[in-house]
N, CA, C and O atoms as CSV, one atom per row, in Angstrom:
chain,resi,resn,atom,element,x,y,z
A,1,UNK,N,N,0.846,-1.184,0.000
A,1,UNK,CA,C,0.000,0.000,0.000
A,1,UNK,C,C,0.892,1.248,0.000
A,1,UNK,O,O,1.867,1.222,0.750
A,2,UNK,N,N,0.703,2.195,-0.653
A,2,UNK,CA,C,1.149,3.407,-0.870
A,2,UNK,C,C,1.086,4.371,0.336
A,2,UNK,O,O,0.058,4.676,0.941
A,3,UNK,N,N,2.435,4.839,0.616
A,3,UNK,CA,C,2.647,6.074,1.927
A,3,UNK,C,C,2.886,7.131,1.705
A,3,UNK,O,O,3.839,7.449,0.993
A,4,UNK,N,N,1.613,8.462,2.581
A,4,UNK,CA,C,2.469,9.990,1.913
A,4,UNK,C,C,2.957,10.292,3.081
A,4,UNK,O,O,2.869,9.827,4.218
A,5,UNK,N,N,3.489,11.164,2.577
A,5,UNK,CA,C,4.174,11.630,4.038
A,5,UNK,C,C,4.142,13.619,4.194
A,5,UNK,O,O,4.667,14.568,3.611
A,6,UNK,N,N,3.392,13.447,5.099
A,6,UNK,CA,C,2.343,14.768,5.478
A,6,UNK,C,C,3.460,15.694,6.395
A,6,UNK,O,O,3.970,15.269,7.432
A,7,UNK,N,N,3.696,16.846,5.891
A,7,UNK,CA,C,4.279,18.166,7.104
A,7,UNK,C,C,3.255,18.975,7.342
A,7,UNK,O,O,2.346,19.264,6.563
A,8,UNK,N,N,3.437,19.378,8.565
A,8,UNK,CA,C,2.640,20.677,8.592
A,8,UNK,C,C,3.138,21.628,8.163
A,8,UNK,O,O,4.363,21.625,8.286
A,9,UNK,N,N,2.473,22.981,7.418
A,9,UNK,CA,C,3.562,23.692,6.931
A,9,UNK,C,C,3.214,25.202,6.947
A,9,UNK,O,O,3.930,26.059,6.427
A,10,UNK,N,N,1.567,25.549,7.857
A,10,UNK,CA,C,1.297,26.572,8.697
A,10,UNK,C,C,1.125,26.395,9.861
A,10,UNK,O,O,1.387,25.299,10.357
A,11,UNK,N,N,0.638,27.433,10.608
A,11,UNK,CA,C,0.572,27.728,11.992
A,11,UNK,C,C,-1.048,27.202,12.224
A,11,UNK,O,O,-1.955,27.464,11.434
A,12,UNK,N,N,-1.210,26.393,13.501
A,12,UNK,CA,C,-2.606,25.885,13.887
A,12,UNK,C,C,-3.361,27.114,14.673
A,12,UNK,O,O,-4.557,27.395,14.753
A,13,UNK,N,N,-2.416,27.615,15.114
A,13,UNK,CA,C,-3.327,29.379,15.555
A,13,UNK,C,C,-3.951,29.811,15.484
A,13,UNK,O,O,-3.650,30.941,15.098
A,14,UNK,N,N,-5.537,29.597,15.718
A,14,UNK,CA,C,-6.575,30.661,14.670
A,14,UNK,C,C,-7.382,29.509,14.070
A,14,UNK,O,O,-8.579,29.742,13.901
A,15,UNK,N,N,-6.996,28.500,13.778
A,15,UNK,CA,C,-7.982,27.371,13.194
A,15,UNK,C,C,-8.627,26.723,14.510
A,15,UNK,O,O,-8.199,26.606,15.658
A,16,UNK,N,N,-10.065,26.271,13.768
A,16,UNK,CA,C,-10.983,25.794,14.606
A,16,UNK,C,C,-10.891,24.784,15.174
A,16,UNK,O,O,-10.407,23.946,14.413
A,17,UNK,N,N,-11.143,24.305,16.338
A,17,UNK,CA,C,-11.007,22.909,17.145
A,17,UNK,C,C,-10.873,21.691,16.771
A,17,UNK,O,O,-10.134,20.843,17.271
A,18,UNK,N,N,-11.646,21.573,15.809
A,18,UNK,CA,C,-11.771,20.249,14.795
A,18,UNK,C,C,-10.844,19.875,14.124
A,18,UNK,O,O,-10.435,18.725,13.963
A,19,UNK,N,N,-10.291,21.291,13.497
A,19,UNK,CA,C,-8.674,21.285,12.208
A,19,UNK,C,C,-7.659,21.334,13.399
A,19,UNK,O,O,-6.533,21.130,12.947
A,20,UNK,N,N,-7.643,21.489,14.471
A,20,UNK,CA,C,-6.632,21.433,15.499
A,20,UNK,C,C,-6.540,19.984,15.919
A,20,UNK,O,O,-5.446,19.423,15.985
A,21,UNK,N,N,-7.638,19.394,16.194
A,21,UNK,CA,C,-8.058,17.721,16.630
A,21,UNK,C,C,-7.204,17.154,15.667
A,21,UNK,O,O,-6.077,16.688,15.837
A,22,UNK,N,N,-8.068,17.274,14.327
A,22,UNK,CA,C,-7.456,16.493,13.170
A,22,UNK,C,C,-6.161,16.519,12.636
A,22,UNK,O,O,-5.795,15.650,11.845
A,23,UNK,N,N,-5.378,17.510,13.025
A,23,UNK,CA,C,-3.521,17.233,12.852
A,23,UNK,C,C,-3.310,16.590,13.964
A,23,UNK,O,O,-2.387,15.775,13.966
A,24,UNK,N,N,-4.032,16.771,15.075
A,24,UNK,CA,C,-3.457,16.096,16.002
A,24,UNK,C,C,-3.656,14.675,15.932
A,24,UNK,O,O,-3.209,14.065,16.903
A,25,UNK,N,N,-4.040,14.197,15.314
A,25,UNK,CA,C,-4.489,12.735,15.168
A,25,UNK,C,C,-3.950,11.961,13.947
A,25,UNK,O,O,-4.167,10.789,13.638
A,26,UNK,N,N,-3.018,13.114,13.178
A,26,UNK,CA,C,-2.142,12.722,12.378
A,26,UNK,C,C,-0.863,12.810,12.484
A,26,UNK,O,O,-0.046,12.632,11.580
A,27,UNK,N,N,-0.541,13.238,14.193
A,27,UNK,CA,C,0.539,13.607,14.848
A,27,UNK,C,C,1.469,15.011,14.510
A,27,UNK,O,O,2.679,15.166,14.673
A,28,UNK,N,N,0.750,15.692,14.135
A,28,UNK,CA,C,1.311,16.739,13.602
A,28,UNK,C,C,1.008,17.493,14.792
A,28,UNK,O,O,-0.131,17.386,15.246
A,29,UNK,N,N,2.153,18.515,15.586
A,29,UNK,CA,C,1.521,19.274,16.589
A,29,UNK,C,C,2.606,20.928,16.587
A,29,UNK,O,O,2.450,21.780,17.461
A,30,UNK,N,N,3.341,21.034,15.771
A,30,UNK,CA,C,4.414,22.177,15.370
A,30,UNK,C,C,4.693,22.390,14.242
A,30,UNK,O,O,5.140,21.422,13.626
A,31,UNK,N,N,4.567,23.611,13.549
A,31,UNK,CA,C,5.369,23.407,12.199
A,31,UNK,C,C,6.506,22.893,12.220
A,31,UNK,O,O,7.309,22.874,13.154
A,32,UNK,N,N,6.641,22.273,10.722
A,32,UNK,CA,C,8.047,21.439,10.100
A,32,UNK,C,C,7.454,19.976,10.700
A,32,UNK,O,O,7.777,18.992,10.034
A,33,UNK,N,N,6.644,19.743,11.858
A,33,UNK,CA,C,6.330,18.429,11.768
A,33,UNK,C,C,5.943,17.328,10.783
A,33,UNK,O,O,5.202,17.594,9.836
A,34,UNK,N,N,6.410,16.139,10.974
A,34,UNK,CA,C,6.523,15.477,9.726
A,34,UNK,C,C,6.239,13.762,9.865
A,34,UNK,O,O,6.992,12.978,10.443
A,35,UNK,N,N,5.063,13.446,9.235
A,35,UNK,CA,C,4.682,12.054,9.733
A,35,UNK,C,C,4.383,11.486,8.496
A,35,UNK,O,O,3.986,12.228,7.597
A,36,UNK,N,N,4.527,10.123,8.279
A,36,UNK,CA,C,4.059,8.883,7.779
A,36,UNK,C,C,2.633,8.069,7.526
A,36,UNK,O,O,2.409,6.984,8.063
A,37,UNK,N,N,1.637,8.779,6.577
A,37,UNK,CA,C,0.371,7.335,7.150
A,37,UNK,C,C,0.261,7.328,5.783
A,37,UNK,O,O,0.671,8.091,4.908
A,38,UNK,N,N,-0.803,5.633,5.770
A,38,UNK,CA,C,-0.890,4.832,4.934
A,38,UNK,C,C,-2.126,5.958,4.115
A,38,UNK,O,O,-2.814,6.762,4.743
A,39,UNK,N,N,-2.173,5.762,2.612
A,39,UNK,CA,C,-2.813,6.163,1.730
A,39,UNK,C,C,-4.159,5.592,2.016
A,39,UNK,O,O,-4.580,5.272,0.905
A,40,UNK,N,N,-4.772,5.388,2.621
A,40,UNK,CA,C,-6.325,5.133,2.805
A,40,UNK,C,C,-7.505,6.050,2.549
A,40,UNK,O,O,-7.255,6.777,1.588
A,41,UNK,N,N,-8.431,6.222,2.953
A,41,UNK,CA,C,-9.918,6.580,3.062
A,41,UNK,C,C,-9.439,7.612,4.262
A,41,UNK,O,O,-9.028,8.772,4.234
A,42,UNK,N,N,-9.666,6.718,5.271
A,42,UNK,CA,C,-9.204,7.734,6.374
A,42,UNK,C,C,-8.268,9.060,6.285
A,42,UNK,O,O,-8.537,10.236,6.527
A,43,UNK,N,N,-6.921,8.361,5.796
A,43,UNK,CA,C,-6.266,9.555,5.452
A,43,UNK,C,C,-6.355,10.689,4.670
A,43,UNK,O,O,-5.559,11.613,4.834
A,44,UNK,N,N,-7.465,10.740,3.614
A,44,UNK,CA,C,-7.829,11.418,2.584
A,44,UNK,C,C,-8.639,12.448,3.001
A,44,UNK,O,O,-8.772,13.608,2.613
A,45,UNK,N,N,-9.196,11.739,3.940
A,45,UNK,CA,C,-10.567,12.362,4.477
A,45,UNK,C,C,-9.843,13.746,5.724
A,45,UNK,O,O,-10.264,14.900,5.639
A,46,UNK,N,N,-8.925,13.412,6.620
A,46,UNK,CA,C,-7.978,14.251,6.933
A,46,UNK,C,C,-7.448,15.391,6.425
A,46,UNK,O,O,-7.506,16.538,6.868
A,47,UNK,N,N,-6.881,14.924,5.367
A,47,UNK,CA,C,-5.919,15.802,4.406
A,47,UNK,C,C,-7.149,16.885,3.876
A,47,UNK,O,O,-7.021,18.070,4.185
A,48,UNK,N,N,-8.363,16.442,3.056
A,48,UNK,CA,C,-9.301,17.381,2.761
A,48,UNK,C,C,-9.854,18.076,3.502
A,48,UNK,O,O,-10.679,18.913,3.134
A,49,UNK,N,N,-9.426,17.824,5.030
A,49,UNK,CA,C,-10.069,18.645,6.218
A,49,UNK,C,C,-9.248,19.692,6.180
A,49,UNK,O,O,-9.826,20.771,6.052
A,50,UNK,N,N,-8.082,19.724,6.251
A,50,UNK,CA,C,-6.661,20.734,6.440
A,50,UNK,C,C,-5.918,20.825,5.799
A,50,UNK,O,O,-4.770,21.085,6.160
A,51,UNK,N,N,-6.309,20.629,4.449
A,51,UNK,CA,C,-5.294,20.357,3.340
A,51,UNK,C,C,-4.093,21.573,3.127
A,51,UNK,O,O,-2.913,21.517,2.781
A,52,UNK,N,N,-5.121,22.834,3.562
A,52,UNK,CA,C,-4.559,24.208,3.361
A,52,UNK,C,C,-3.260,24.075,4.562
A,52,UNK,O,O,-2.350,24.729,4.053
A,53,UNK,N,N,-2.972,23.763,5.339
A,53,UNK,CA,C,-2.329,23.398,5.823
A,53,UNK,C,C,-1.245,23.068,6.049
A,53,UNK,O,O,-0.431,23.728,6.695
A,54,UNK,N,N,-1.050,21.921,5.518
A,54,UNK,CA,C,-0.406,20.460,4.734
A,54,UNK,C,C,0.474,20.734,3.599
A,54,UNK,O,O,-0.015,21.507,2.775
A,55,UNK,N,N,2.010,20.163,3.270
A,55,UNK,CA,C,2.512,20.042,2.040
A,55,UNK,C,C,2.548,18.095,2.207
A,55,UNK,O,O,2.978,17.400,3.128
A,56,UNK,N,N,1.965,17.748,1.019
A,56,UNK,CA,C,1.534,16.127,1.480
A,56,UNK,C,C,2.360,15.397,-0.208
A,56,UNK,O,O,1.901,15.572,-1.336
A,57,UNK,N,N,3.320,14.798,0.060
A,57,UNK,CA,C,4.437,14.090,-0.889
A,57,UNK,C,C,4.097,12.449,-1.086
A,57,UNK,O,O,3.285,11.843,-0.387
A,58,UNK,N,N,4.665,12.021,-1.876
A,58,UNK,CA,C,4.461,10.513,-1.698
A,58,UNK,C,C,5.686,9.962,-1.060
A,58,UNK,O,O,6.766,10.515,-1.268
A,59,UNK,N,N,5.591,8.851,-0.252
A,59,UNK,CA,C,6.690,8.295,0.710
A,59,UNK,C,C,7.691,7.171,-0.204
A,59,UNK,O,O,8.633,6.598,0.343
């Protein structure tokens, strides 16, 4: 299965509880943070939450 690999690459400051939850649950909690998850459903569904966010690469 295919891996991207997600940074955060703005500030969570100012975004709403939910887009704060949802990096956090992709382990993202500082800019330059930088994690690993599997290409799924789930993950997609994430990324379109906070995409603005996000610089998201393939692993």
């Amino acid at each position: 299965m295919a891996e991207l690999k997600i940074t955060l690459k703005k500030s969570l400051i100012g975004c709403k509880k939910d887009q704060i939850a949802t990096a956090a649950s992709l382990g993202l909690r500082k800019i330059g943070d930088t994690t690993v998850q599997p290409d799924n459903a789930q993950t997609q569904g994430k990324l379109h939450k906070i995409g603005f966010l996000l610089e998201v690469t393939e692993a």
